[in-house]
TIVEX-597739 format. One record per atom (N, C-alpha, C, O): y, x, z; residue in three letters. Coordinates in steps of 0.2 Angstrom, whole numbers, plus 5000, padded with zeros to 4 digits. Layout:
N
YXZALA/...
END
This chain:
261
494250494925UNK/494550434928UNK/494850464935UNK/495050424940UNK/494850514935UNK/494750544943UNK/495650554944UNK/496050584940UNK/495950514950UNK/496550524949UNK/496850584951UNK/496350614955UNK/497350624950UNK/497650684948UNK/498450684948UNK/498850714945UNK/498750634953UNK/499550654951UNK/499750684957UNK/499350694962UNK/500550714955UNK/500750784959UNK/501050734965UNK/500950734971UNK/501450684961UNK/501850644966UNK/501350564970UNK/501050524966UNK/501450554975UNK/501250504977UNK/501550424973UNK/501250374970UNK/502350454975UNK/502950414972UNK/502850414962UNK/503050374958UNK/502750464962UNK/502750464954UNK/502050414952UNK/502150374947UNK/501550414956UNK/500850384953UNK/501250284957UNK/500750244955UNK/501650264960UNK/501950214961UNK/502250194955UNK/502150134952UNK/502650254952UNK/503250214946UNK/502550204940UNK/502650164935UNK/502150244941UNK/501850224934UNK/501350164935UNK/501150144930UNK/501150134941UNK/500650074941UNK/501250014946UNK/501149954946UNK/501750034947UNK/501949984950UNK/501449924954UNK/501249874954UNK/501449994959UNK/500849964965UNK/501149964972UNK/500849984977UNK/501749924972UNK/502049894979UNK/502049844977UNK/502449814973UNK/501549794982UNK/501449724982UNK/501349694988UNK/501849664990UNK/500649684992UNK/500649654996UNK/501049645003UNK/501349595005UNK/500949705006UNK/501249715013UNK/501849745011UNK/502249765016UNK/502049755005UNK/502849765007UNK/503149715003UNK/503149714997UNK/503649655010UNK/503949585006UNK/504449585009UNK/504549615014UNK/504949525008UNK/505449525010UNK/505849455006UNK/505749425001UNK/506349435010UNK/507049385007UNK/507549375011UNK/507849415013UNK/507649305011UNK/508249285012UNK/508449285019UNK/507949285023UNK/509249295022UNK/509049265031UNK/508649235033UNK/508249265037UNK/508549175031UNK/508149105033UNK/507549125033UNK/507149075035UNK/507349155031UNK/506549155029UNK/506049155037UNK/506249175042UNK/505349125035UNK/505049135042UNK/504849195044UNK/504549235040UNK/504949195052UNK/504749245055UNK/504049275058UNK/503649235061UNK/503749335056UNK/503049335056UNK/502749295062UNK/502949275067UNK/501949305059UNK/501449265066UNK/501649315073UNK/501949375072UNK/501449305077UNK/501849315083UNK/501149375086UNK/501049425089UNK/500649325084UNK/499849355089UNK/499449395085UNK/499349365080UNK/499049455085UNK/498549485080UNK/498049445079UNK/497749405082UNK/498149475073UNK/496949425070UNK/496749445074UNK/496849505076UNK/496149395075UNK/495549415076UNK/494849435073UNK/494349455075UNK/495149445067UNK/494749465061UNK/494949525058UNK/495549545059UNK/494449555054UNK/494549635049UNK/494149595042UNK/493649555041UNK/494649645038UNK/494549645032UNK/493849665031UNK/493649715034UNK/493349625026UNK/492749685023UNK/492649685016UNK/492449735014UNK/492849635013UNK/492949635007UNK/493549615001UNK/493949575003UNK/493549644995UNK/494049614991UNK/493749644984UNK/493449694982UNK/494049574982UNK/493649594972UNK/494349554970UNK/494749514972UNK/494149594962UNK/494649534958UNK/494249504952UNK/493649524952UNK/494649464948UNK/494549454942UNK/494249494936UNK/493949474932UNK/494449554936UNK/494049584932UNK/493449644933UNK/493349694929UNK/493249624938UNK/492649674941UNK/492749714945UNK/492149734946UNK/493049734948UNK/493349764951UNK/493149764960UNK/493449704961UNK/493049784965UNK/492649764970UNK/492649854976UNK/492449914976UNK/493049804983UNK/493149854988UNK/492549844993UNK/492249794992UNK/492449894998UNK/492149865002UNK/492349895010UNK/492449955010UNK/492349875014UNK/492549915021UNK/492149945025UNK/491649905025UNK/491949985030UNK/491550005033UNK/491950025040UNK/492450065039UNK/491850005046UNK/492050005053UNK/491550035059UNK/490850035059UNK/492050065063UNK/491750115069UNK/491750045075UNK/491949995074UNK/491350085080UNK/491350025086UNK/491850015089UNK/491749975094UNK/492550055087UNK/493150045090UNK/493449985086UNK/493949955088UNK/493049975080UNK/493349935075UNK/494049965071UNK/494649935070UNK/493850045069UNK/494350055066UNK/494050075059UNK/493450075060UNK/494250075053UNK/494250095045UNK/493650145046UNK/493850175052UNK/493150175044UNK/492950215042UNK/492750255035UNK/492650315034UNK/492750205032UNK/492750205024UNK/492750145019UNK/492550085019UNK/493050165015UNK/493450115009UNK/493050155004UNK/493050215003UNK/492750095002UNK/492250114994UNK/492450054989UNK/492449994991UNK/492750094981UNK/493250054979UNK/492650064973UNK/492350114972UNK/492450004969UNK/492049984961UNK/492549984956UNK/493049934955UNK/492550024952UNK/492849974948UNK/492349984939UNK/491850014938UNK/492549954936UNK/492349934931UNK/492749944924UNK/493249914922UNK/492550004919UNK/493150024912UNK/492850014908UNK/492450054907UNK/492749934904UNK/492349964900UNK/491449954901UNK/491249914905UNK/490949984898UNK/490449984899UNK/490350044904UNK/489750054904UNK/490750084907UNK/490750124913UNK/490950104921UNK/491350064923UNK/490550124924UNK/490750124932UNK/490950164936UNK/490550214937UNK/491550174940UNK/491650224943UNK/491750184952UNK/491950124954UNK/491450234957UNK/491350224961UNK/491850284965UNK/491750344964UNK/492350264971UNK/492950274974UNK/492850274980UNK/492650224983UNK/492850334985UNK/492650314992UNK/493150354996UNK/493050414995UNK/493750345000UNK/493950355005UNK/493850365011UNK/493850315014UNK/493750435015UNK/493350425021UNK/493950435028UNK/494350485028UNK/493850405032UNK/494550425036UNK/494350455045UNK/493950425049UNK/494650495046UNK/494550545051UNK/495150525057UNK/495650535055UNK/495050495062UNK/495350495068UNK/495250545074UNK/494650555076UNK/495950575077UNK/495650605086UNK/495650565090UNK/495650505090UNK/495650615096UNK/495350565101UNK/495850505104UNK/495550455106UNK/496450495103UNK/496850445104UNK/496850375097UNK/497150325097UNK/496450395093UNK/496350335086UNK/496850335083UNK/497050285080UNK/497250405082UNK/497850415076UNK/497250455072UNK/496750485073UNK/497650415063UNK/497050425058UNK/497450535057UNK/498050555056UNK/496950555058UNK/497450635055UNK/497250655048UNK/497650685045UNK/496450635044UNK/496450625038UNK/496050605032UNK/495450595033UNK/496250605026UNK/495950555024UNK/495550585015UNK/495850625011UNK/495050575014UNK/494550615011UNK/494550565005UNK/494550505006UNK/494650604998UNK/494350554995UNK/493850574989UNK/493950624985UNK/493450534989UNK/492750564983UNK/492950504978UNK/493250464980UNK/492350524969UNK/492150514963UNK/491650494965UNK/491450514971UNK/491150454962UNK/490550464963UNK/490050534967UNK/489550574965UNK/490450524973UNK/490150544977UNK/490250634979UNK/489950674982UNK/490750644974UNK/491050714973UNK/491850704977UNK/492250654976UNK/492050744980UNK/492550764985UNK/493050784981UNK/492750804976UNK/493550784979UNK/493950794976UNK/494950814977UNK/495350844973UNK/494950764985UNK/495450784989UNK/495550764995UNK/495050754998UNK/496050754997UNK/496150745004UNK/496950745007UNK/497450775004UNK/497050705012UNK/497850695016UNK/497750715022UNK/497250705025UNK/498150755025UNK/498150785034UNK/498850755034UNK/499250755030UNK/498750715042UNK/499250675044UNK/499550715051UNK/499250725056UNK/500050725049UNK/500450755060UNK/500950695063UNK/501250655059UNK/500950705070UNK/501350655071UNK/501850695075UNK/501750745077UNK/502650645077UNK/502850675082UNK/503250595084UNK/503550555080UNK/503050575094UNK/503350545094UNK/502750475096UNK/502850425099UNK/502150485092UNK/501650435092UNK/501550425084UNK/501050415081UNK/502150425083UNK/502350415073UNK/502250455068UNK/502550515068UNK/501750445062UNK/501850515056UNK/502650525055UNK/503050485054UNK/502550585055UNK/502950645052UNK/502950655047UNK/503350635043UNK/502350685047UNK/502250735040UNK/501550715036UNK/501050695040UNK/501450725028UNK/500750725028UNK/500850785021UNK/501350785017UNK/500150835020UNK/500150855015UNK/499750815011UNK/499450775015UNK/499450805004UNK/499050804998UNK/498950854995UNK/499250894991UNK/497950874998UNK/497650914990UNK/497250874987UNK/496950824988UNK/497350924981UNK/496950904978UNK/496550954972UNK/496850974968UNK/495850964973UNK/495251014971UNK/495651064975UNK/495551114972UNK/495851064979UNK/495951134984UNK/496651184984UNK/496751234987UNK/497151144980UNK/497651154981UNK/498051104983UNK/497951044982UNK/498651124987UNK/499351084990UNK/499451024982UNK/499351044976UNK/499650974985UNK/499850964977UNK/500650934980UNK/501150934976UNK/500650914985UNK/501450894989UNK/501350874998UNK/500850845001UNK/502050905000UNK/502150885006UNK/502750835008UNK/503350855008UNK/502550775010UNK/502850735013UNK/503150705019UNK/502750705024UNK/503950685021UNK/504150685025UNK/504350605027UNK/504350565023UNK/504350595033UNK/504250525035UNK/505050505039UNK/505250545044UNK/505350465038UNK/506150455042UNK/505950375044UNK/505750325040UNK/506150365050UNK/506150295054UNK/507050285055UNK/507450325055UNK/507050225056UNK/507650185058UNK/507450185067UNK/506950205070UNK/508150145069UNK/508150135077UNK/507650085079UNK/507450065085UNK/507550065073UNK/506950005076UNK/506250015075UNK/505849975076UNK/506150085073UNK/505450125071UNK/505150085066UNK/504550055066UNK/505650075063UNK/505650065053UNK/505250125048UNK/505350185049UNK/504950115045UNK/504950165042UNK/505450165036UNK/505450115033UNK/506050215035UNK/506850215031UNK/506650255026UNK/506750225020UNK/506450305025UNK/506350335020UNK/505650385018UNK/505450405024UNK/505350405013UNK/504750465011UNK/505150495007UNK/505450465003UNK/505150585009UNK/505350615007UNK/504850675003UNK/504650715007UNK/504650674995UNK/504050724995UNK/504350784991UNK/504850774988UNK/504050824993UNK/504150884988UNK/503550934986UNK/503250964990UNK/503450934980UNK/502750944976UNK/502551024974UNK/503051054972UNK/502151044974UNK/501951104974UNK/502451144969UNK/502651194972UNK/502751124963UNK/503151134959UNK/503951124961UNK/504451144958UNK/504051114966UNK/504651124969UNK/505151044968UNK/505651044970UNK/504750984964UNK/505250944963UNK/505150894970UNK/504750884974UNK/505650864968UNK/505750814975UNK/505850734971UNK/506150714966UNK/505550704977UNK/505350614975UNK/505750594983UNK/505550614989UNK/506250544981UNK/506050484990UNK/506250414988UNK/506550394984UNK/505950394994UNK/505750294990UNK/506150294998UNK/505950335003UNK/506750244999UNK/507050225003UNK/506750135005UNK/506550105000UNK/506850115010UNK/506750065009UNK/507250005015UNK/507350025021UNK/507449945013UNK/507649895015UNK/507349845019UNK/506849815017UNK/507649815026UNK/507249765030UNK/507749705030UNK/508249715027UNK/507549665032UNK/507849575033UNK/507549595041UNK/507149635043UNK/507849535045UNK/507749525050UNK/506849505054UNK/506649505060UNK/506749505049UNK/506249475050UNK/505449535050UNK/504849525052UNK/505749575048UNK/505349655049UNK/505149655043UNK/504849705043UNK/505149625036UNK/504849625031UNK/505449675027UNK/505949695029UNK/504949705020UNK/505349765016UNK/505949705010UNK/505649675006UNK/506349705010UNK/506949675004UNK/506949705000UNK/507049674995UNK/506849774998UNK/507049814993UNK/506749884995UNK/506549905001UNK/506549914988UNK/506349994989UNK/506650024982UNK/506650004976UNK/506750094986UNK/507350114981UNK/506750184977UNK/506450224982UNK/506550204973UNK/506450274972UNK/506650314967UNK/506650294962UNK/506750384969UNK/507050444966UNK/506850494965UNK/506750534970UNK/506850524958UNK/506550564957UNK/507350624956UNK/507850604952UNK/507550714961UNK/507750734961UNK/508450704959UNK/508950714956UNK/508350644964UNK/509150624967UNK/509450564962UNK/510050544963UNK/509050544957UNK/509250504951UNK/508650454952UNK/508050454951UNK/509150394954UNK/508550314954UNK/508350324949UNK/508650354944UNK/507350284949UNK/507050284942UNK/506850234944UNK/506850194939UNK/506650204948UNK/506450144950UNK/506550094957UNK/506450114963UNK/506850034957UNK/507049974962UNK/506649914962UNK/506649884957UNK/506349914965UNK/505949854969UNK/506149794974UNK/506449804979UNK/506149744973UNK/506549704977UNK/505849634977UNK/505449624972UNK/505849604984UNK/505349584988UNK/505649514990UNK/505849534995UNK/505649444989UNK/505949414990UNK/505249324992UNK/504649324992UNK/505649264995UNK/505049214994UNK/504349224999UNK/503749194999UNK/504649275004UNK/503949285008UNK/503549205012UNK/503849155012UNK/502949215014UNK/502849155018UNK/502849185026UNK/503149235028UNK/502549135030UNK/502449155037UNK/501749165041UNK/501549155046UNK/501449195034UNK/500649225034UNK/500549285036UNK/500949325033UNK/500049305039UNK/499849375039UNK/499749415033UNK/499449375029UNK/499949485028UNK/499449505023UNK/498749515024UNK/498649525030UNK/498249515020UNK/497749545020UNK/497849595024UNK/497549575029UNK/498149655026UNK/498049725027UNK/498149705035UNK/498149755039UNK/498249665038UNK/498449665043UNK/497849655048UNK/497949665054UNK/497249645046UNK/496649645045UNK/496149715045UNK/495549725046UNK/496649745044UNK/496349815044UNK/496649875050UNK/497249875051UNK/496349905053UNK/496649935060UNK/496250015057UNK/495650025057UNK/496850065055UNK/496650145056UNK/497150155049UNK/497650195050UNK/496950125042UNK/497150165038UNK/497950145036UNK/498050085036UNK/498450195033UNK/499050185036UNK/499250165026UNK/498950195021UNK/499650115026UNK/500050105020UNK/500650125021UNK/501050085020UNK/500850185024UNK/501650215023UNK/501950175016UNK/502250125016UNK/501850195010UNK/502150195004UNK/502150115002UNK/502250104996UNK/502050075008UNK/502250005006UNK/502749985011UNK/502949925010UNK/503050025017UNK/503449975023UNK/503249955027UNK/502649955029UNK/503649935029UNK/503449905035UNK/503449825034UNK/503949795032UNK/502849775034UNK/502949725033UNK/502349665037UNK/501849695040UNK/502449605037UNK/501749575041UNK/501549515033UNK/501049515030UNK/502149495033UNK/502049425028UNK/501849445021UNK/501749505020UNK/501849395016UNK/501749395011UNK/502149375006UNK/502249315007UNK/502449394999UNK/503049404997UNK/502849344990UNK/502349354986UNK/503049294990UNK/503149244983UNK/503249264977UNK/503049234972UNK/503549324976UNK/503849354970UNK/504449424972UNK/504849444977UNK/503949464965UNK/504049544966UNK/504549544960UNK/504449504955UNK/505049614960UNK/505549604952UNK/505649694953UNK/505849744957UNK/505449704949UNK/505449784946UNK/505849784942UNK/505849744938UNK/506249854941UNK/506749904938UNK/506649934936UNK/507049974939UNK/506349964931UNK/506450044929UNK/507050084924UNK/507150084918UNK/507250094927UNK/507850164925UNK/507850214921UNK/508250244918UNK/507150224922UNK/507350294916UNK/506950254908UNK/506550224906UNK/507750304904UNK/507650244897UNK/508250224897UNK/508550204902UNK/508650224890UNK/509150194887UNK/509250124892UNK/509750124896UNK/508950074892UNK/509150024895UNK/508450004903UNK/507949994904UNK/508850004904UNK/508349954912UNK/507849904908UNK/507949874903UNK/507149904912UNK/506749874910UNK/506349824918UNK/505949844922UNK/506549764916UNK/506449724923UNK/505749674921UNK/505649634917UNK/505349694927UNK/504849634926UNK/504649604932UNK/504849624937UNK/504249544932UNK/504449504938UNK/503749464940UNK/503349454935UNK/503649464945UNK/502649444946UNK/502849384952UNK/503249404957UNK/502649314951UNK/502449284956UNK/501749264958UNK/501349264954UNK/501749264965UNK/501249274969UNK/501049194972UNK/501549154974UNK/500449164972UNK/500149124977UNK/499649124980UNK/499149144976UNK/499549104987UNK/499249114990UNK/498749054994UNK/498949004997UNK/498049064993UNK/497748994997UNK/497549055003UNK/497449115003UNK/497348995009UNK/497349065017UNK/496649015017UNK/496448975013UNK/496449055024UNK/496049035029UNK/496348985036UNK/496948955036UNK/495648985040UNK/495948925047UNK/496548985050UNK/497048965052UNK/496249065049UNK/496449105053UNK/497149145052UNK/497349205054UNK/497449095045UNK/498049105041UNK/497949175038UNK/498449205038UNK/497349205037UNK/497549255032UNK/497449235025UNK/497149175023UNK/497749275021UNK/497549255013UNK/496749255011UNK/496349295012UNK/496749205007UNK/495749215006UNK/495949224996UNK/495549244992UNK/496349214996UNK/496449224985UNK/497149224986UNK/497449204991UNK/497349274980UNK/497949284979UNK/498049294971UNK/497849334968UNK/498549234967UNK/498649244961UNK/499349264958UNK/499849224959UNK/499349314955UNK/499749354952UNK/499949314948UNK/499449294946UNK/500649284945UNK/500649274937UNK/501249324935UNK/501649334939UNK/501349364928UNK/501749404926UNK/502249374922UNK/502349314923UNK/502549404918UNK/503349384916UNK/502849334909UNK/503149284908UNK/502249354905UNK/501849334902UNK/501549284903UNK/501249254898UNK/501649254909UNK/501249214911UNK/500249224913UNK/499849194916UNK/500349284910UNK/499549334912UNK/499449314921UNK/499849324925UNK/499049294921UNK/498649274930UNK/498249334931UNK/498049364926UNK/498149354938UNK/497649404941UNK/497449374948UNK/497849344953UNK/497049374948UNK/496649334955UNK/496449394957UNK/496249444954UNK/496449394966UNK/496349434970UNK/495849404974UNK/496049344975UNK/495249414977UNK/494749374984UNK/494749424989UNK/494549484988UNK/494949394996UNK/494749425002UNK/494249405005UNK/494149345004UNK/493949435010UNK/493449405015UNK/493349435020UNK/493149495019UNK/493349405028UNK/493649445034UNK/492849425039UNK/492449385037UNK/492749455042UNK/492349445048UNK/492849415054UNK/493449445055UNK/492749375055UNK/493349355061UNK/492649355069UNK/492049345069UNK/493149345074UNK/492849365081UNK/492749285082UNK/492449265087UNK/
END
């Protein structure tokens, strides 16, 4: 079970795992909440067993992310551990199996902002990643390139509103996958909730997006699928459930739960 891909962007086109924090629409759309939570994420499970849990320093930043999940009559247990210096920039991030170490991210910055990060994995490079910002310290583009010498980058699109419209990714220069983010609300995501650990490879975003529409390209014909999202919040407008419906009509519920001040 133990994950192993070369590309970060590669292991994206195969789970089509940009959702939450990267959303987007129309002009009109509302403009994020103005003021930070008062609260941190500590938990999140879903519908099929499956169960995160959070762990915080006295600074109140991330210390470890321990993910359950459930295959089957099997349990695997996922734990992220994350290392900050002295100014609370995250520099890297560890992650074990059942309690077995397995790889790790070093994060550089230049600017206040990442730059750069490499990925190993069992003790080799497995790719080095570059990071491109807009004038408005956007994150514009990731740029990787993998022990084996190929190249991936996921571009991405903003609305006024700071939320992501579109992400574009490419494998050695030829789109294989378009993402387009549309119907956001004027809610916090869950992750905004969380202070340390970085979601580069979702954008830059605050709200939470109505419906997601995927593209994939590689293949005789494009293959489009479409997921709408609803959301019930708290007093403190974060999402407390989140339900996915697919092109199928298939539902997936998500549950959060925050410590608030």
């Amino acid at each position: 079970m133990k994950l192993n891909i070369t590309s970060k962007l590669l292991s994206l086109f195969a789970v089509a795992a940009l959702t939450f924090t990267a959303c987007g629409d129309k002009d009109d759309d509302a403009q994020p909440n103005a003021n930070l939570t008062p609260c941190k994420i500590t938990a999140v499970s879903d519908d099929e067993g499956s169960s995160t849990a959070f762990s915080y320093n006295t600074a109140g930043y991330i210390t470890s992310i321990t993910q359950v999940e459930i295959d089957g009559e099997e349990e695997y247990e996922y734990t992220t551990n994350y290392t900050y210096d002295s100014s609370n920039k995250l520099v890297k991030e560890e992650f074990t199996e059942n309690g077995e170490v397995y790889g790790y991210i070093t994060y550089e910055y230049s600017n206040g902002m990442v730059s750069k990060s490499k990925e190993y994995y069992d003790g080799e490079l497995s790719y080095t990643a570059t990071f491109t910002y807009d004038g408005s310290k956007r994150l514009s583009k990731i740029t990787e390139v993998t022990s084996d010498e190929e190249e991936y980058s996921m571009t991405f699109a903003y609305n006024s509103a700071g939320n992501v419209t579109q992400t574009e990714v490419k494998y050695m220069g030829q789109v294989f996958m378009r993402t387009k983010y549309e119907n956001y609300d004027s809610k916090l995501t869950p992750y905004a909730a969380a202070k340390g650990p970085l979601n580069l490879y979702e954008g830059t975003g605050n709200n939470n997006p109505g419906k997601v529409t995927t593209t994939y390209l590689w293949g005789e014909e494009p293959e489009v699928y479409t997921s709408t999202y609803t959301y019930v919040y708290s007093d403190k407008n974060l999402p407390t459930k989140i339900t996915e419906t697919d092109d199928d009509g298939t539902q997936y519920i998500t549950n959060f739960t925050y410590q608030c001040n």
